[in-house]
PyMOL CGO cylinders between C-alpha atoms (Angstrom):
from pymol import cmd
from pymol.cgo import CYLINDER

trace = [
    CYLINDER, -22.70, -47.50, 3.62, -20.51, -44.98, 1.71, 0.3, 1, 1, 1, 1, 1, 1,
    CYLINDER, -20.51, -44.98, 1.71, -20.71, -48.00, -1.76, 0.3, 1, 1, 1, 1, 1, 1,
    CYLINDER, -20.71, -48.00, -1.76, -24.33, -47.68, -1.09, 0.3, 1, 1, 1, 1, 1, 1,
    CYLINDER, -24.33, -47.68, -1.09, -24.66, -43.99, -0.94, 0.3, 1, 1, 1, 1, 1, 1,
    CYLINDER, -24.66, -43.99, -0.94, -22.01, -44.33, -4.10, 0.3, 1, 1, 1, 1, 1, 1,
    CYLINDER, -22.01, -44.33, -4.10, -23.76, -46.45, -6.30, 0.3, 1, 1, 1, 1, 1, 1,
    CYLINDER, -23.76, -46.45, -6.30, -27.25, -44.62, -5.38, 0.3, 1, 1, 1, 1, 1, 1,
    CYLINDER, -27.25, -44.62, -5.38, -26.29, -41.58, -6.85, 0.3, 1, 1, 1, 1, 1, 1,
    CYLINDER, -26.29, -41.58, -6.85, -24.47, -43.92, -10.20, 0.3, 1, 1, 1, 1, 1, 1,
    CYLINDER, -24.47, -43.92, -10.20, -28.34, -44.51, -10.68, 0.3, 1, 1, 1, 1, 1, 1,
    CYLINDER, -28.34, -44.51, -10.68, -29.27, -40.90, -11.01, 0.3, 1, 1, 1, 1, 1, 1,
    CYLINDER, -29.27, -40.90, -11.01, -30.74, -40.18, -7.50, 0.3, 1, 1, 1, 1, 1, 1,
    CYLINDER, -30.74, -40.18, -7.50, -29.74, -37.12, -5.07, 0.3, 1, 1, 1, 1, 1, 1,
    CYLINDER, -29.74, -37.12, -5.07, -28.62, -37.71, -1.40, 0.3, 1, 1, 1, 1, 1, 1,
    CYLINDER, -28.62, -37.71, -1.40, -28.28, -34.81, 1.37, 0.3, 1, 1, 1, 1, 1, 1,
    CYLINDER, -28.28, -34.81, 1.37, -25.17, -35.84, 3.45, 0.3, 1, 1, 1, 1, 1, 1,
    CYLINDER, -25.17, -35.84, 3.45, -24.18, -34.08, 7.05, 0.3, 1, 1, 1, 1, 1, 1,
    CYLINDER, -24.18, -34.08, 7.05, -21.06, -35.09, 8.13, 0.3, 1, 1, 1, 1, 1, 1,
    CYLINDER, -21.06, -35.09, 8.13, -18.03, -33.52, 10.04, 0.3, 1, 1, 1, 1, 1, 1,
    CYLINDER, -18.03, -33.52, 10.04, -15.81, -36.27, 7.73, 0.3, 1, 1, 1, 1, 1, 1,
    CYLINDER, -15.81, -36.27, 7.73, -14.27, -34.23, 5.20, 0.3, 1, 1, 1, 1, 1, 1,
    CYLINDER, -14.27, -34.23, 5.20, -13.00, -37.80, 3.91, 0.3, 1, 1, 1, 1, 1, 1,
    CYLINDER, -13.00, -37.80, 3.91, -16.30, -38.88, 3.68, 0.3, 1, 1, 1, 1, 1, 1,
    CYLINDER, -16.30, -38.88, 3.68, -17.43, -35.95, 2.07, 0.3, 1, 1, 1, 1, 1, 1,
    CYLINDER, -17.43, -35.95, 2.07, -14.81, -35.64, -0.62, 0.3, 1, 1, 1, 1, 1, 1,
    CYLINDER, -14.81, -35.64, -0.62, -15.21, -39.38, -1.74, 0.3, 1, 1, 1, 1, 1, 1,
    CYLINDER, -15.21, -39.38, -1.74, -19.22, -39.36, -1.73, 0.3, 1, 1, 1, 1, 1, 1,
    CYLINDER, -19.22, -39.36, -1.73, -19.72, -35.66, -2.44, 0.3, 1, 1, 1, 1, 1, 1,
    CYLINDER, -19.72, -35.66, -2.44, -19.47, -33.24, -5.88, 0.3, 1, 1, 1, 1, 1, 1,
    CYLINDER, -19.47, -33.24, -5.88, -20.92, -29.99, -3.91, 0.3, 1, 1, 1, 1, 1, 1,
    CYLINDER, -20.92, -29.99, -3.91, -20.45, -29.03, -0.28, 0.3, 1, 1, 1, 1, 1, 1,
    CYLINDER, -20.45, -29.03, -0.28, -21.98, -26.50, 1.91, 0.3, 1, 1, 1, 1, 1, 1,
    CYLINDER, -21.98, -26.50, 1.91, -20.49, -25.27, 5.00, 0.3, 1, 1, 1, 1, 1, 1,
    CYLINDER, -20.49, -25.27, 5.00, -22.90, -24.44, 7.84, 0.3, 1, 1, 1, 1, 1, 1,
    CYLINDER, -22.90, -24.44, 7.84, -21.83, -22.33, 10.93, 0.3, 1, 1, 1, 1, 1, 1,
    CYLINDER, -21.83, -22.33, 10.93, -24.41, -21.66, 13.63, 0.3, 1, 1, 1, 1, 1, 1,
    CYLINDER, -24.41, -21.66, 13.63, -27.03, -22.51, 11.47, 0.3, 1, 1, 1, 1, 1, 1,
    CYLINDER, -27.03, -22.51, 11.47, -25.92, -20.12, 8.67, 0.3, 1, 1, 1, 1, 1, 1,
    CYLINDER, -25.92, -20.12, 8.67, -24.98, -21.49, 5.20, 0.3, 1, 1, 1, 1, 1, 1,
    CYLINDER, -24.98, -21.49, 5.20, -21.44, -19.71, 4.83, 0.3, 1, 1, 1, 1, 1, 1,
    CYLINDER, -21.44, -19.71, 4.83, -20.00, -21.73, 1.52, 0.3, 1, 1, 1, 1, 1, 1,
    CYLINDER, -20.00, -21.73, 1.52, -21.92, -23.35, -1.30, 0.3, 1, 1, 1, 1, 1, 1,
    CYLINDER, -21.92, -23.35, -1.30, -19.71, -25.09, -3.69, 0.3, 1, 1, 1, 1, 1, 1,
    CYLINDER, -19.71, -25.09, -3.69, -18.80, -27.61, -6.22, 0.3, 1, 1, 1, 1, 1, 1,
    CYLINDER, -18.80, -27.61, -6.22, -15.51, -30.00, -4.68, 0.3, 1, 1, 1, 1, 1, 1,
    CYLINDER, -15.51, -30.00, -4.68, -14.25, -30.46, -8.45, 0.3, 1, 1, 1, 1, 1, 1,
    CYLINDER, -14.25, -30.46, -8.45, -13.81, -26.76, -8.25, 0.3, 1, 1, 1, 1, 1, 1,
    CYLINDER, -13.81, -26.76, -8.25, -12.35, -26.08, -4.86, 0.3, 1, 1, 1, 1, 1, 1,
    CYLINDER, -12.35, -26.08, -4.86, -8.86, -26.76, -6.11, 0.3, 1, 1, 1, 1, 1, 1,
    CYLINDER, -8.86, -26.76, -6.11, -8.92, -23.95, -8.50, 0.3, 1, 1, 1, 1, 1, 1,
    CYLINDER, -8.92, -23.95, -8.50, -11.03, -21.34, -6.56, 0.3, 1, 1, 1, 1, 1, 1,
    CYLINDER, -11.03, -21.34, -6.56, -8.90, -21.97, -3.25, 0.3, 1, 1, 1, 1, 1, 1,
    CYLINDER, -8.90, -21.97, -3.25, -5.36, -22.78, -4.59, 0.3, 1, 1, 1, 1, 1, 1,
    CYLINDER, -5.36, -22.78, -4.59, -2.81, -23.92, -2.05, 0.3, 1, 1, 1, 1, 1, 1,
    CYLINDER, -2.81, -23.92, -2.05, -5.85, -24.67, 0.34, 0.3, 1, 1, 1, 1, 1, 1,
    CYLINDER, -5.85, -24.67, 0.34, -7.11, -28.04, 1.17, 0.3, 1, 1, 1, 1, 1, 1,
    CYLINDER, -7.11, -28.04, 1.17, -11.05, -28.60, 2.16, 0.3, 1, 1, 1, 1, 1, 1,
    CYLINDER, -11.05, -28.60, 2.16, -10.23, -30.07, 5.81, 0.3, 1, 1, 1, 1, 1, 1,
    CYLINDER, -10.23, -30.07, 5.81, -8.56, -26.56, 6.71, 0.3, 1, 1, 1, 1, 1, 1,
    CYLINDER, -8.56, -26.56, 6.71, -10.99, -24.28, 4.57, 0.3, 1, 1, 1, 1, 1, 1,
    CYLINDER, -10.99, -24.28, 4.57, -13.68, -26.22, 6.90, 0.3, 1, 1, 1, 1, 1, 1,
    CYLINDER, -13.68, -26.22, 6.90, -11.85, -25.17, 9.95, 0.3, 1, 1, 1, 1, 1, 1,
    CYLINDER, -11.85, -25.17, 9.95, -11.26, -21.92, 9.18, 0.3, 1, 1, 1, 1, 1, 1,
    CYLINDER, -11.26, -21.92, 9.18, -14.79, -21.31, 8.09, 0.3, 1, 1, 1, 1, 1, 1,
    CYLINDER, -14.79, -21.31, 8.09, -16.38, -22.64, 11.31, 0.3, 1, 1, 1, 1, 1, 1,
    CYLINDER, -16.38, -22.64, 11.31, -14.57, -21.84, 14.14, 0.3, 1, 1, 1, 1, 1, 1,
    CYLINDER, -14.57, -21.84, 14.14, -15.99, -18.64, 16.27, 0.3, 1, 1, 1, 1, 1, 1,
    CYLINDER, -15.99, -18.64, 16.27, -15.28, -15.59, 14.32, 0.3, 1, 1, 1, 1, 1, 1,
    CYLINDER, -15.28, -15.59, 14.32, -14.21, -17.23, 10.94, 0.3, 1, 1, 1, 1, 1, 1,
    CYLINDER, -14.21, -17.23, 10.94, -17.04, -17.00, 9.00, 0.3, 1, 1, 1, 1, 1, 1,
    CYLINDER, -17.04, -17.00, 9.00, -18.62, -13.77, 9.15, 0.3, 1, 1, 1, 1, 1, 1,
]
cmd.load_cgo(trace, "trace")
């Protein structure tokens, strides 16, 4: 599925992806948005996580973001 999804977007088209995978997400992805009980809490381009969270990777920013009282 994921070469698919990959080779969709090669051709120029847009997919929305849910997914709890951060794997997933980081290979098929180039922007991410975090929801948290149905609020949009983060809105950002992966290529640019690195330099706007330094030290930080995406699997723990998602965890920190979503569990109860995190994201505020």
């Amino acid at each position: 599925v994921s070469d698919f999804m990959l080779e969709y977007v090669k051709a120029g088209n847009c997919i929305l992806f849910s997914s709890h995978n951060i794997n997933s997400v980081q290979k098929i992805c180039d922007r991410a948005v975090i929801i948290h009980h149905g609020v949009k809490t983060d809105d950002f381009v992966l290529a640019e996580f690195a330099d706007t969270h330094p030290g930080e990777d995406l699997e723990s920013y998602f965890l920190s973001r979503t569990r109860d009282g995190g994201a505020q």
